[in-house]
C-alpha positions in Angstrom: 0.0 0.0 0.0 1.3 3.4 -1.1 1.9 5.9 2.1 1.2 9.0 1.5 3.3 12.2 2.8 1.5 14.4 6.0 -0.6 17.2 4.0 0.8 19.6 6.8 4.8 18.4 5.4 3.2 19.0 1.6 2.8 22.6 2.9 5.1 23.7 4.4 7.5 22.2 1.1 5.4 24.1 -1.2 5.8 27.4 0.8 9.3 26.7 1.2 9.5 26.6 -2.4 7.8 29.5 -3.5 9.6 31.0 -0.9 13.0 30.0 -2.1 11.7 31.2 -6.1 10.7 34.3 -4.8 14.0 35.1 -3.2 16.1 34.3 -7.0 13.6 36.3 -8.5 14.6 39.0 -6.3 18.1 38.4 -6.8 18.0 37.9 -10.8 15.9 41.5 -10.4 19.1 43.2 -8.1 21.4 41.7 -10.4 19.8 43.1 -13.6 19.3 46.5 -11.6 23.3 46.5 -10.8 23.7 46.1 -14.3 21.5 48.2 -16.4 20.2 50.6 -13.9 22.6 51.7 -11.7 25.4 52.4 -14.6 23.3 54.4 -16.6 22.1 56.7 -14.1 25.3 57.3 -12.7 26.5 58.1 -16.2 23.4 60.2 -16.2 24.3 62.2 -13.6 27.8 62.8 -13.9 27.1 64.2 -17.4 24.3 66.4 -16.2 26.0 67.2 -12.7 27.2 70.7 -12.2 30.6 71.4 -10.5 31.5 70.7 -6.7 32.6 74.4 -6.6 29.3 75.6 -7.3 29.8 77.4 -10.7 26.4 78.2 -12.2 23.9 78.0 -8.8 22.6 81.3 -8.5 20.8 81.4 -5.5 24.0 82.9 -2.3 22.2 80.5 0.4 22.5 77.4 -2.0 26.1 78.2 -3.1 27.4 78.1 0.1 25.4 75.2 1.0 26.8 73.1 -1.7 30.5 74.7 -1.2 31.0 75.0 2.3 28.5 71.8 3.8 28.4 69.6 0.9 31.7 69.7 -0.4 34.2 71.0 1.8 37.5 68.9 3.1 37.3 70.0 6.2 37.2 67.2 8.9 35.6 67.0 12.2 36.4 65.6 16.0 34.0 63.0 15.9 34.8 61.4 12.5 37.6 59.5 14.3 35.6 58.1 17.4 32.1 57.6 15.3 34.3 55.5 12.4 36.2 53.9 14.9 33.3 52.0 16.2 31.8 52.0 12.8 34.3 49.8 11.3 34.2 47.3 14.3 30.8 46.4 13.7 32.0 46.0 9.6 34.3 43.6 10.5 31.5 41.4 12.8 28.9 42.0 9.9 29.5 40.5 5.9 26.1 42.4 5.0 27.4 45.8 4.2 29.1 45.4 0.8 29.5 48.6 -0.4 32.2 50.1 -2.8 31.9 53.7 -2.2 34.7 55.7 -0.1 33.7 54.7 3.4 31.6 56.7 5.6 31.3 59.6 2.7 27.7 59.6 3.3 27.4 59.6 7.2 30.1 62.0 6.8 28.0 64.0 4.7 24.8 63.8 7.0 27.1 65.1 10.1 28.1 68.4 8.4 24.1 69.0 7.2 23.2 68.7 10.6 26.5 70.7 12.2 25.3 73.3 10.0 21.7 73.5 10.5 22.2 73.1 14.2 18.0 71.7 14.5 16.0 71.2 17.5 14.1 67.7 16.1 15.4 65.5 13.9 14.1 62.2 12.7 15.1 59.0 11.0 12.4 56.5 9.0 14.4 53.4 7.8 16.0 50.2 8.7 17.8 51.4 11.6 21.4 50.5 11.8 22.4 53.2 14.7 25.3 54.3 12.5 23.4 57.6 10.7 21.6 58.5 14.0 25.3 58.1 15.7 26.6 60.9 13.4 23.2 63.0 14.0 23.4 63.1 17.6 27.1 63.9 17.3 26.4 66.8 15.1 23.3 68.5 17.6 23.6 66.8 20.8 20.9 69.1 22.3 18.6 68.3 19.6 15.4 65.9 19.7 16.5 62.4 17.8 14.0 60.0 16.5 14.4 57.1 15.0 11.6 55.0 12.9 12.3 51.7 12.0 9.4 50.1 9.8 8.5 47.1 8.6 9.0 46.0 4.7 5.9 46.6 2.5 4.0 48.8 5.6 1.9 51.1 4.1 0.7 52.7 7.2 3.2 53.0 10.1 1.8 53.6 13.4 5.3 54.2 14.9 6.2 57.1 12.6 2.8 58.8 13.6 3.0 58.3 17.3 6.5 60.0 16.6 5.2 63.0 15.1 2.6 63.4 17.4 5.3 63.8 20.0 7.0 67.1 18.1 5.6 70.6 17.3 8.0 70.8 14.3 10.2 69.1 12.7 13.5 70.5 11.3 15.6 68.0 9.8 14.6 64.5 8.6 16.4 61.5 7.3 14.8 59.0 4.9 17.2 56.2 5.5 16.2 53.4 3.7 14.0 52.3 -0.1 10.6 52.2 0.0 7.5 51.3 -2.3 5.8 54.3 -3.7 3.0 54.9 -1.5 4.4 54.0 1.6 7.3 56.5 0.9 4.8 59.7 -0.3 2.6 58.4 3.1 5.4 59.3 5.1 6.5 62.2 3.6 3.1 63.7 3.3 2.6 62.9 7.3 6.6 64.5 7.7 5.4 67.9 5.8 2.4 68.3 8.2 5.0 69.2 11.2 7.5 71.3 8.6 8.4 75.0 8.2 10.2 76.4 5.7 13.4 75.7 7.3 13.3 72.3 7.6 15.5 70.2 5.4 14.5 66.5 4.2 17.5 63.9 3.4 16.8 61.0 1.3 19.0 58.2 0.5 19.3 55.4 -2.5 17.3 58.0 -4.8 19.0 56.4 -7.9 19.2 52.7 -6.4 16.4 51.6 -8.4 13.6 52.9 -10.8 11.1 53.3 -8.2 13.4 54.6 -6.4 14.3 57.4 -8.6 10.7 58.1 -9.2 9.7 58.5 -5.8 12.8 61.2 -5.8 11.3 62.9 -8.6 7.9 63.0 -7.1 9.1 64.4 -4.1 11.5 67.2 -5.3 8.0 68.2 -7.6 6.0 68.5 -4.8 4.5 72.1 -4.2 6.1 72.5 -1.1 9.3 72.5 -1.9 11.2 74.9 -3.5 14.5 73.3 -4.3 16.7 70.2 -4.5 20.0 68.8 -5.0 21.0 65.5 -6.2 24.2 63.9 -5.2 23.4 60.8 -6.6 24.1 59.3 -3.3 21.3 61.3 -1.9 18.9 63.8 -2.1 18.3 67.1 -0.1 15.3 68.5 0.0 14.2 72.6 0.9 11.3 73.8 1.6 12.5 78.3 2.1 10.2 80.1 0.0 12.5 82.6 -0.8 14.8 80.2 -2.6 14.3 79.7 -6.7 12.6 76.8 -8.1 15.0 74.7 -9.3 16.4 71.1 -9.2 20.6 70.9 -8.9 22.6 67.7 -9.5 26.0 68.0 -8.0 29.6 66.4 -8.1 30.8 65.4 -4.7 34.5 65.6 -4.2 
């Protein structure tokens, strides 16, 4: 007599394998994306990108944004100590592959922050701790949130508990991909507490198509008035005294 195999055992195979197609879809998608994508828009942008010592930006606030924030050399105390630890958690991690000059982002984030010197800040993304390190370290008296959401959640309760906490909100970091709506949800919700000093970061902008059109459908959004694209990120400003206008710039 034939035995048959438990039905709950069938299951759990035949979600194991969907599960297991699913996942080389994904990576046969991120491979194709690393390389079509990601080399074209990079060649996109350096062509298109004006120069790192601001040549052609009209607007006096934005020229010294990009020439003394953006893209100056000078270095600060807590690169050292914030790196330091940094690259001891590289070494106990083989997830974070990246071939871009180390730390150049964080780095990045640190002066935006030195500069602006804000009272709330807040971070939506897959939290590491290594951004919201260089934050704090930048404004220690300000307000630091950070919102760490689950893939594919449309409607985060966490990031609107969060903002029901703050009157304003003066500097935020989107720290992570997201789908479409879920990424225009919580920037919609972020503008509610804004003013027109507050200044929106936002990372892998050119990472993937959808990617680079949620960028585009934020920068176009009536609220703000200008942009810059670094390819690495995005920066986002809301002054209304500022000229409409969207900047891609070399970074040094």
């Amino acid at each position: 007599m034939k035995k048959h195999g438990s039905p709950i055992l069938k299951i759990h195979a035949e979600r194991l394998s969907l599960s297991m197609s699913n996942q080389h879809r994904n990576l046969l998608y991120n491979r194709l994306i690393h390389i079509t994508h990601r080399p074209r828009a990079k060649a996109n942008h350096l062509l298109r990108a004006k120069r790192t010592n601001g040549g052609g930006i009209h607007s006096p606030y934005l020229f010294r944004f990009v020439t003394m924030v953006l893209n100056t050399k000078c270095t600060f105390y807590a690169f050292e100590a914030l790196e330091a630890v940094h690259q001891k958690e590289k070494e106990q991690s083989i997830l974070r592959l990246n071939k871009q000059k180390p730390h150049s982002v964080e780095r990045m984030i640190f002066r935006i922050v030195q500069d602006m010197q804000p009272e709330t800040m807040i971070e939506i993304g897959y939290h590491t701790g290594t951004e919201t390190q260089y934050m704090k370290n930048a404004c220690p008296k300000a307000t630091c949130m950070s919102i760490t959401y689950a893939s594919n959640q449309n409607d985060d309760p966490s990031l609107k508990v969060a903002l029901s906490q703050v009157e304003k909100l003066d500097f935020v970091l989107f720290n992570a991909p997201a789908e479409r709506e879920q990424r225009m949800n919580e920037f919609r919700s972020c503008l509610q507490k804004t003013h027109e000093g507050t200044l929106f970061v936002v990372k892998y902008i050119h990472q993937t198509p959808e990617q680079a059109l949620n960028w585009r459908l934020m920068r176009n959004q009536p609220e703000v008035r200008a942009s810059i694209d670094l390819y690495s990120i995005g920066i986002l400003f809301l002054k209304s005294d500022l000229p409409k206008c969207n900047l891609r710039i070399k970074t040094n």
